[in-house]
C-alpha positions as CSV (number, residue, x, y, z in Angstrom):
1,X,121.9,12.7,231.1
2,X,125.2,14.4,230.8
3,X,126.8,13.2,227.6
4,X,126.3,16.5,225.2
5,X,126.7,15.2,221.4
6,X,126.0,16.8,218.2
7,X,123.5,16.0,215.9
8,X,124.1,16.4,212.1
9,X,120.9,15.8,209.9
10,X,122.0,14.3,206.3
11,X,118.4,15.3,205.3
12,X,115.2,17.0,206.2
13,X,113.3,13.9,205.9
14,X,112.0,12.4,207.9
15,X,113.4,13.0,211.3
16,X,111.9,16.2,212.7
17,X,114.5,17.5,215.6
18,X,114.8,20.8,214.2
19,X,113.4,21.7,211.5
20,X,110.8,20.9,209.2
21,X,110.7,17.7,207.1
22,X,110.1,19.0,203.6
23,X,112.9,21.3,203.2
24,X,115.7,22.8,205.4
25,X,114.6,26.6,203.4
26,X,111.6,26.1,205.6
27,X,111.9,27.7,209.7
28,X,112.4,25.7,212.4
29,X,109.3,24.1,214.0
30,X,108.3,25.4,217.2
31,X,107.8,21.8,218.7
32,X,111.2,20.2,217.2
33,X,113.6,23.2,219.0
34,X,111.7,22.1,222.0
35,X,113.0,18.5,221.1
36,X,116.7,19.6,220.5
37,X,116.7,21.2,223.9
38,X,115.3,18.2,225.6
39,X,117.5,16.2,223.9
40,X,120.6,17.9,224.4
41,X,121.6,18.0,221.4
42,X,123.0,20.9,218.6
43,X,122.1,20.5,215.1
44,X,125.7,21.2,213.5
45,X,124.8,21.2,209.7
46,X,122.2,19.8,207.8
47,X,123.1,18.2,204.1
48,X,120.1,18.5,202.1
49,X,119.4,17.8,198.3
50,X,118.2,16.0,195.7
51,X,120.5,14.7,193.7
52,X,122.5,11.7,195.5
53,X,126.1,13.4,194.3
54,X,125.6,16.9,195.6
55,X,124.3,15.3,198.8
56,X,127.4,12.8,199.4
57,X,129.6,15.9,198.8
58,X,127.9,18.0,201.4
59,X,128.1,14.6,204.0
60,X,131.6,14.3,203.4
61,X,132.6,18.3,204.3
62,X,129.9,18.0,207.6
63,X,131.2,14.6,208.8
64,X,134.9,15.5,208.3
65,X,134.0,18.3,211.1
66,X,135.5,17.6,214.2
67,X,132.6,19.0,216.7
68,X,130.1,16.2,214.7
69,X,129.7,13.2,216.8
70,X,126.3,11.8,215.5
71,X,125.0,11.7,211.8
72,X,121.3,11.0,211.8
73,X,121.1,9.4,208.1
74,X,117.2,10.2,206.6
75,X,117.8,10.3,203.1
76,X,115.9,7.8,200.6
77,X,116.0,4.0,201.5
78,X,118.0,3.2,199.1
79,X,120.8,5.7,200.1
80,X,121.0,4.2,203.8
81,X,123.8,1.8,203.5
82,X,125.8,3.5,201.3
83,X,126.0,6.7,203.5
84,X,126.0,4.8,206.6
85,X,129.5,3.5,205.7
86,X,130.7,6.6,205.0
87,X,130.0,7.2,207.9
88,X,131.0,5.1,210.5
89,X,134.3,5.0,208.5
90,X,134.9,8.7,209.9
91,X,134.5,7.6,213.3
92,X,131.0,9.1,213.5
93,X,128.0,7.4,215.5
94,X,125.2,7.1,213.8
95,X,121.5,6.9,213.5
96,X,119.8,5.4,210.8
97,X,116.3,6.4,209.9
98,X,114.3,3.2,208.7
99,X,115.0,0.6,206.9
100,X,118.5,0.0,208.2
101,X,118.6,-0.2,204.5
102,X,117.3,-2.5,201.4
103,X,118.9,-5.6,201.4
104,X,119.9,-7.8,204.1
105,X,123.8,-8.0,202.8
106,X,123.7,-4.1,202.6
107,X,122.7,-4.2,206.5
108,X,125.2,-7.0,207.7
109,X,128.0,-5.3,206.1
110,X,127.1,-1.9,207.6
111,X,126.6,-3.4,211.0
112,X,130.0,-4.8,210.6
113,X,131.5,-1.5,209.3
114,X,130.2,0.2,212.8
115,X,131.4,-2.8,215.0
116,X,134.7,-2.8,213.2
117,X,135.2,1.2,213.9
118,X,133.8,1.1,217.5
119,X,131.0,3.4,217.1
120,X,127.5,3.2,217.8
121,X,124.7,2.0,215.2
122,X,121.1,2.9,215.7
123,X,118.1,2.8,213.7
124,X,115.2,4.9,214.1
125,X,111.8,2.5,215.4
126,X,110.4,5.2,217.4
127,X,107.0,3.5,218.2
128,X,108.9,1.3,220.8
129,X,109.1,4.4,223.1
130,X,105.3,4.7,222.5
131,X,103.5,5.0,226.0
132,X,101.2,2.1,224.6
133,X,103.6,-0.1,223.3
134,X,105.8,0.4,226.6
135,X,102.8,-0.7,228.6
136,X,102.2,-3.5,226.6
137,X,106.2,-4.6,226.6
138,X,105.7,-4.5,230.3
139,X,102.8,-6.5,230.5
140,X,104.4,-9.5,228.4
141,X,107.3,-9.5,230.7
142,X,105.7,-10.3,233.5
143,X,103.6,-12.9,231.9
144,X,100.4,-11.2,232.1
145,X,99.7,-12.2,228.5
146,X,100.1,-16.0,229.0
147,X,100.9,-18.2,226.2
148,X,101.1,-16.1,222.8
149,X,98.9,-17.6,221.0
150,X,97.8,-14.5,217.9
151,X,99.1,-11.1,216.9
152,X,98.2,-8.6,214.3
153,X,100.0,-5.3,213.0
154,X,97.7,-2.9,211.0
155,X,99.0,-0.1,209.5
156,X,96.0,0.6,206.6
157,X,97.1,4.3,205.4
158,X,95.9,6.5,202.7
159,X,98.3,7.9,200.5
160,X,97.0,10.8,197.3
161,X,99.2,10.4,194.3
162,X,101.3,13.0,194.3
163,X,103.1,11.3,197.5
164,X,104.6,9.1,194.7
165,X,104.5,11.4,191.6
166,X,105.8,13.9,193.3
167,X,109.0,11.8,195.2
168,X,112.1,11.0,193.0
169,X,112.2,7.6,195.3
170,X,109.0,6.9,196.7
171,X,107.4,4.3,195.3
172,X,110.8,2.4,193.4
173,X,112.0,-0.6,194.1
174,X,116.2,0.7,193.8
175,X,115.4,3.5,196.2
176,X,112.7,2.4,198.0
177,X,113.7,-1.3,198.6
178,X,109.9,-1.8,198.2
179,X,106.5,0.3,199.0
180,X,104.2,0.2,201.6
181,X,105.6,-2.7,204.3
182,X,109.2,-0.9,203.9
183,X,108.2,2.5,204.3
184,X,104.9,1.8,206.3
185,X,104.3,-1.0,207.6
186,X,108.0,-2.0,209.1
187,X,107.1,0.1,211.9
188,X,104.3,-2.0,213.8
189,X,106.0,-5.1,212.2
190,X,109.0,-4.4,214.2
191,X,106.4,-4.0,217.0
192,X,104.9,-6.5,216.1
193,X,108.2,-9.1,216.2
194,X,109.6,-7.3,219.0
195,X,106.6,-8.0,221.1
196,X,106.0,-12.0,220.4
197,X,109.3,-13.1,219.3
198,X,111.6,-14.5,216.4
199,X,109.1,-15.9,212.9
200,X,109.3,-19.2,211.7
201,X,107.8,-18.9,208.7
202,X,105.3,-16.2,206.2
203,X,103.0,-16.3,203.7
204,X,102.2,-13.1,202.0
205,X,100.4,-11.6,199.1
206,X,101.3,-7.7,197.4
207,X,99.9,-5.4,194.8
208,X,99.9,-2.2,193.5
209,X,96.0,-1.3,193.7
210,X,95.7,2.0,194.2
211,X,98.8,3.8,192.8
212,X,100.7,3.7,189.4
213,X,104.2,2.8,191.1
214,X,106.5,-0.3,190.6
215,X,106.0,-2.0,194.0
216,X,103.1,-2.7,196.4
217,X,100.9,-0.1,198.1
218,X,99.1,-3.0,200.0
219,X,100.8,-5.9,201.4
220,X,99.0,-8.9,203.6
221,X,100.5,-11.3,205.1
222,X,100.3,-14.9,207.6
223,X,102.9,-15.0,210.0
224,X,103.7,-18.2,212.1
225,X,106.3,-17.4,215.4
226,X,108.9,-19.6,216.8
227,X,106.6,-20.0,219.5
228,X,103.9,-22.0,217.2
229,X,101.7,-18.6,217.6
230,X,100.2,-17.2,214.3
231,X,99.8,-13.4,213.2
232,X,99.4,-11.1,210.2
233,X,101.0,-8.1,208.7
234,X,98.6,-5.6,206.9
235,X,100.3,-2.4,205.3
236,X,99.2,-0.3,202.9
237,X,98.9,3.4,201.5
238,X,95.9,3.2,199.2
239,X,92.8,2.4,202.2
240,X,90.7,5.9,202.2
241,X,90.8,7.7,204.6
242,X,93.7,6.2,206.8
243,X,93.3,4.1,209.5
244,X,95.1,4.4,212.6
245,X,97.7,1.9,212.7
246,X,97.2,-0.5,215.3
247,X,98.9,-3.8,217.5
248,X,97.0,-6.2,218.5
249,X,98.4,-9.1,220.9
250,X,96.5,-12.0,222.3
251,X,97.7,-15.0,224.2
252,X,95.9,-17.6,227.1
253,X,95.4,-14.5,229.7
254,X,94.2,-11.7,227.6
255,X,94.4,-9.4,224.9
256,X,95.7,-6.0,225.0
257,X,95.5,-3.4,221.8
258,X,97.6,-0.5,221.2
259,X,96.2,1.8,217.8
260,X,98.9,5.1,217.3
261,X,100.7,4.1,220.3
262,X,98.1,4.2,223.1
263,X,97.0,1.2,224.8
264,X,92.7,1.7,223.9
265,X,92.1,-2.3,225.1
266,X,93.4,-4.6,227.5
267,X,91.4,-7.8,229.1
268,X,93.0,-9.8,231.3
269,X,91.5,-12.8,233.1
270,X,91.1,-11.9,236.7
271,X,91.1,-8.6,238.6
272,X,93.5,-6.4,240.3
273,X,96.7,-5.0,239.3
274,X,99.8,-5.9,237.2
275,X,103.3,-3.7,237.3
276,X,101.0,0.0,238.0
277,X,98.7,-1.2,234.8
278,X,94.6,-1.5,236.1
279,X,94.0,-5.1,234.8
280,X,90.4,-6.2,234.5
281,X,87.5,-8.0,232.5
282,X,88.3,-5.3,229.5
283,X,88.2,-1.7,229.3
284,X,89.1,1.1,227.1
285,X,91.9,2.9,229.0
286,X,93.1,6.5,228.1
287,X,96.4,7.6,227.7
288,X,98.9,9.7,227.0
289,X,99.7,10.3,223.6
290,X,101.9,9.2,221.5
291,X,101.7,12.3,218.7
292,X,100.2,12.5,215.2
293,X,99.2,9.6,213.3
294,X,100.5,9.7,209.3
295,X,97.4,7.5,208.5
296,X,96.3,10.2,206.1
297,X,99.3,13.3,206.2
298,X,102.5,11.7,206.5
299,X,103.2,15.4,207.4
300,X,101.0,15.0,210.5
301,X,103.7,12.8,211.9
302,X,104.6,13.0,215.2
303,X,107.3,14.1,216.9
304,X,107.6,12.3,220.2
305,X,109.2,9.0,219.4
306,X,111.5,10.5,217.8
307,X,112.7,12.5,220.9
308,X,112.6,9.7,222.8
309,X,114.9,7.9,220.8
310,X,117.4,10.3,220.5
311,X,117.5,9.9,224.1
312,X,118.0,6.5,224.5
313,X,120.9,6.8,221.9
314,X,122.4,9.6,224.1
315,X,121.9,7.6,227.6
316,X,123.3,4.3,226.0
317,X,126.7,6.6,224.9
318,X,126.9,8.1,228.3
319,X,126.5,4.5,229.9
320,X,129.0,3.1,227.8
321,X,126.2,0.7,226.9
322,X,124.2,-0.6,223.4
323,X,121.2,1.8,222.8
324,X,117.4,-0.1,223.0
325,X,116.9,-0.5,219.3
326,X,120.8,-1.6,217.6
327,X,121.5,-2.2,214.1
328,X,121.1,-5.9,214.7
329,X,117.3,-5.6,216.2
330,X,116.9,-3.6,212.5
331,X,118.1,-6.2,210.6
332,X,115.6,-8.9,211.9
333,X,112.2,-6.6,211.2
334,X,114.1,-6.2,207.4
335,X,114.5,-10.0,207.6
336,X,110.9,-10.6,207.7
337,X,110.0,-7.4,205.7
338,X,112.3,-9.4,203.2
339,X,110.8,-12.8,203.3
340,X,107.1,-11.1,203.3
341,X,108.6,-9.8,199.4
342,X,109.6,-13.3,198.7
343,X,106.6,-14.9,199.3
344,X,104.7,-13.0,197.7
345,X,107.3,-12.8,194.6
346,X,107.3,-16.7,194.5
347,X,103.9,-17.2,195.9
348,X,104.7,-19.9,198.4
349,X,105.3,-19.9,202.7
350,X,109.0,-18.9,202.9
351,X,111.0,-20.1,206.2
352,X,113.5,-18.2,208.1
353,X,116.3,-19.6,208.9
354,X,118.4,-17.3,210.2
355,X,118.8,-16.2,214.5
356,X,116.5,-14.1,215.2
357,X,116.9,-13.7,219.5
C-alpha cells in the first residue's frame, strides 16, 4: 500500500499497535512495533487517563495537530460517541474500537457526523480478518453451505473479579452500555450476523451470576434470521476456565466451525475441492492462527486482527474506497446487541424492524 497515515491512540486500551494495553508508562511490546511497521503507520501521541476531562483535554491538543490523520478511539464504551464527534468534527478519520458506541441514536448521529465531514469511519471487528472466519466467508459465497438453516456464536469466558472491581467502567451500564454481550460477546455476534444475514427477530435471557456488577456477565439468546434460519448467542465472563469462543454455521450442504478464529471443522456433502478449501465427509483441518484467545486473560489477546484491520482501513483510504467493516456494518451488530437487552429486560421475542443489508 502507499498511503502513509498517522495513527493517534486516545487510549492504551484495547488496541495494541504499539504499546501495551494497561498503560502507556509501560514499554512498547516487541510484537505491536512489528505491527506499526507492517502497518505503516506512526503512533503520533497517545492521550491516556482516567478521568474522562483530563483525557478530552489531551484529545483535543493531539487532534488539533496537523500531521494526525487517524484517531483510533479505545477509551471506555461509554466515551465512544462522544469522542468520536470530536473527532470527525476536526477532519480526522477515525477508528472506533468496539461498540461503535451504547446506544443506537449515539451511533446514527456519529455515523452522520463522519459522512457529513467527509472522513472515514471504522470500527474495530478484527475477527473478520480471522484466517477461519475468512475461509468460512468464502465458503458461503460460493454456496458451499446451502440453505442456512442454524448458527451459533459462543463466546463462554472467565473473568476473576478484580476485572470489574478493579475497572472504573467495566461492568456499568453508563460506561459500559451493558456487560458481557457488549464487551464480549459482540465480536462472534457480529460474526455471527455477518456470516448468515440480517435478524428478524430475538429472544434472550441475562444475569449477573457470577460477578457483583450492575449488568449481565452471561447472556443467552434465540435468534431467528431473515432467512427463516434460527441461531443463538451465548456470552459470558463468569464460565471457569474460559472457553474458546467459537462460530458455528450449518445449512443443507454442511457445517463448518471456526473456535479463536481457525476453521477446526468443516463437512461438506460430496468430495473434492471448493475456492482452494479441501472439502470432504468432515475433518479437523489445521490452520494458521489467529493469535491469543482472552477466554481466560483478556491480556492474552491477540494481536493479529487488529493489524489486519488497520490495513484494510489504510488500503480503503488509498483506494478512495469504504473500508471492510464501516460504521454502518457496526451499527447493525449493536442493533441486535440492543434488542438481545430488550428482550431480556421485558422478557418477550423483540422484532427488528429496521434494514439491516
Amino acid at each position: 500500500m502507499s498511503w502513509a497515515g498517522n495513527l493517534l491512540l486516545t487510549i492504551g486500551s484495547p488496541l495494541r499497535l504499539a504499546i501495551n494495553k494497561s498503560t502507556a508508562a509501560r514499554p512498547a511490546s516487541p510484537l505491536g512495533t512489528a505491527t506499526v511497521v507492517s502497518v505503516g503507520v506512526l503512533i503520533i501521541g497517545i492521550a491516556m487517563s482516567s478521568n474522562p476531562t483530563r483525557l478530552r483535554g489531551e484529545l483535543s491538543v493531539l487532534v488539533a495537530r496537523t500531521e494526525v490523520e487517524i484517531v483510533c478511539i479505545c477509551a471506555p464504551s461509554g466515551l465512544h460517541a462522544a469522542i468520536g464527534e470530536e473527532v470527525v468534527r476536526a477532519g480526522k478519520h477515525v477508528v472506533v474500537e468496539k461498540p461503535i458506541a451504547t446506544t443506537l441514536k449515539a451511533a446514527d448521529q456519529l455515523i452522520w457526523s463522519a459522512r457529513a465531514s467527509g472522513v472515514m469511519l471504522s470500527v474495530i471487528s478484527q475477527h473478520r480478518f480471522d484466517p477461519g472466519v475468512v475461509e468460512l466467508k468464502q465458503l458461503i459465497e460460493k454456496g458451499a453451505r446451502g440453505e442456512f438453516l442454524f448458527g451459533e456464536a459462543s463466546v463462554k469466558w472467565f473473568r476473576e473479579a478484580s476485572y470489574y472491581t478493579g475497572s472504573r467502567w467495566r461492568g456499568t451500564q453508563e460506561m459500559g452500555g451493558g456487560g458481557a454481550l457488549i464487551n464480549q460477546g459482540i465480536h462472534y455476534t457480529d460474526l455471527l450476523c455477518w456470516c448468515m444475514g440480517p435478524v428478524a427477530e430475538v429472544t434472550a435471557l441475562c444475569d449477573a451470576r457470577a460477578h457483583e456488577i450492575e449488568v449481565e456477565d452471561i447472556a443467552v439468546a434465540m435468534l431467528r434470521f431473515r432467512s427463516g434460519a434460527l441461531g443463538t448467542v451465548v456470552a459470558s465472563t463468569s464460565l471457569y476456565p474460559g472457553l474458546p469462543e467459537r462460530l458455528e454455521v450449518s445449512g443443507t450442504a454442511g457445517s463448518v466451525i471456526v473456535e479463536n478464529g481457525v476453521r477446526v471443522y468443516e463437512a461438506v456433502r460430496g468430495q473434492g475441492t471448493l475456492g482452494g478449501l479441501s472439502l470432504g465427509a468432515g475433518r479437523w483441518p489445521a490452520g494458521p492462527s489467529a493469535g491469543g484467545s482472552g477466554a481466560t486473560d483478556s491480556e492474552a489477546i491477540g494481536y493479529e486482527g487488529h493489524a489486519r484491520q488497520i490495513a484494510d482501513v489504510l488500503q480503503a483510504l488509498d483506494d478512495g474506497g469504504e473500508p471492510t467493516v464501516t460504521g454502518e456494518e457496526a451499527r447493525r451488530t449493536l442493533e441486535v446487541v440492543e434488542a438481545i437487552y430488550e428482550s431480556a429486560r421485558r422478557h418477550c421475542a423483540v422484532s427488528l424492524t429496521q434494514p439491516q443489508h
